[in-house]
C-alpha positions as CSV (number, residue, x, y, z in Angstrom):
1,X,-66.2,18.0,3.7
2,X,-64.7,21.4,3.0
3,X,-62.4,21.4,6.2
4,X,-61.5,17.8,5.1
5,X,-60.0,18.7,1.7
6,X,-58.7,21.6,3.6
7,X,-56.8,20.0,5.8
8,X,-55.8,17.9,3.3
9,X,-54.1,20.0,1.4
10,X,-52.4,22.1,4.8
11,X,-51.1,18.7,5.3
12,X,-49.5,18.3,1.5
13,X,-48.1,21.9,1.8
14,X,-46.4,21.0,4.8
15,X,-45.1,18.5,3.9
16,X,-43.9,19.9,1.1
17,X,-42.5,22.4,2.6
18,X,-40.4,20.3,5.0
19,X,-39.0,17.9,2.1
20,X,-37.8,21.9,0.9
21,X,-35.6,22.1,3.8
22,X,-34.8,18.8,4.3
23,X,-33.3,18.7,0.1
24,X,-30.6,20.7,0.4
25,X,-29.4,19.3,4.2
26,X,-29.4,15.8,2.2
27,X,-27.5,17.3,-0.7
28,X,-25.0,19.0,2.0
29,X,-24.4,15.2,4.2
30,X,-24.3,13.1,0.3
31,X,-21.6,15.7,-0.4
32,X,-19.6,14.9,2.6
33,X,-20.1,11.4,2.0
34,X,-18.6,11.6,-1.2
35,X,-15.6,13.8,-0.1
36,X,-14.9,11.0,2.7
37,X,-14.9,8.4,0.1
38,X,-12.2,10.3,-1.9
39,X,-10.3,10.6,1.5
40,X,-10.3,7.1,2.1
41,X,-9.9,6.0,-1.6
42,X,-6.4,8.1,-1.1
43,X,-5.7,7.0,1.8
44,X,-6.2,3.4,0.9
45,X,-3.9,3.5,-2.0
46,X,-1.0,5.0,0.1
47,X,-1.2,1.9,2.4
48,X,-1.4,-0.3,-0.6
49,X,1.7,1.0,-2.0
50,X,3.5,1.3,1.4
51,X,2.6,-2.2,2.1
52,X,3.9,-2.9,-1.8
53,X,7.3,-1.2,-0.9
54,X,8.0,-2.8,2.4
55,X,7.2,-6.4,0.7
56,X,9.5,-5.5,-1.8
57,X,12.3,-4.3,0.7
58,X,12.2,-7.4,2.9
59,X,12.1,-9.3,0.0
60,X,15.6,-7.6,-0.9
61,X,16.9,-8.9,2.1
62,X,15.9,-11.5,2.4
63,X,17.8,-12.1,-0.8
64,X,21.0,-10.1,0.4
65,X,20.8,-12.2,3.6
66,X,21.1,-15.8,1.1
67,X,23.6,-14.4,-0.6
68,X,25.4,-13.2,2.7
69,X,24.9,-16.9,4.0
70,X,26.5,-18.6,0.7
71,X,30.5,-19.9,1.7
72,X,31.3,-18.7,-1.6
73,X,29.8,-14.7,-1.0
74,X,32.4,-15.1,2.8
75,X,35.1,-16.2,0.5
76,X,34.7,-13.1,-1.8
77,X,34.5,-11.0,1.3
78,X,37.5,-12.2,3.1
79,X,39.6,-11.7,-0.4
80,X,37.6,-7.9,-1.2
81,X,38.9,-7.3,2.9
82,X,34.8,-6.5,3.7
């Protein structure tokens, strides 16, 4: 009964002591995690407002473009010598 509770309790300091090394590996690869996270965050709001700024650009010409395609905008052209 002795060697029982013995090994018992070999068994419970083991394992202690390997949740002791494991903690601060876990600690290291959450911390990575979280740095990613904040990389992609970044990242993610620079293609957001890329993608904003192109929209808005084509949306620009496609505005120029009517404006281009308008008899009245040749007219004013012709007259301006453009």
């Amino acid at each position: 009964m002795i060697a029982l509770a013995q090994d018992a309790q070999q068994s419970t300091l083991q394992a202690l002591e390997r949740s002791n090394q494991l903690a601060p590996r876990i600690q290291i690869a959450l911390a990575r995690i979280q740095f990613q996270e904040e990389r992609v965050r970044r990242a993610t709001r620079r293609m957001e407002t890329a993608h904003d700024e192109v929209a808005n650009a084509q949306h620009r010409r496609d505005g120029l473009t009517e404006i281009l395609r308008k008899p009245s905008a040749k007219k004013s052209r012709i007259t301006l010598g453009l």
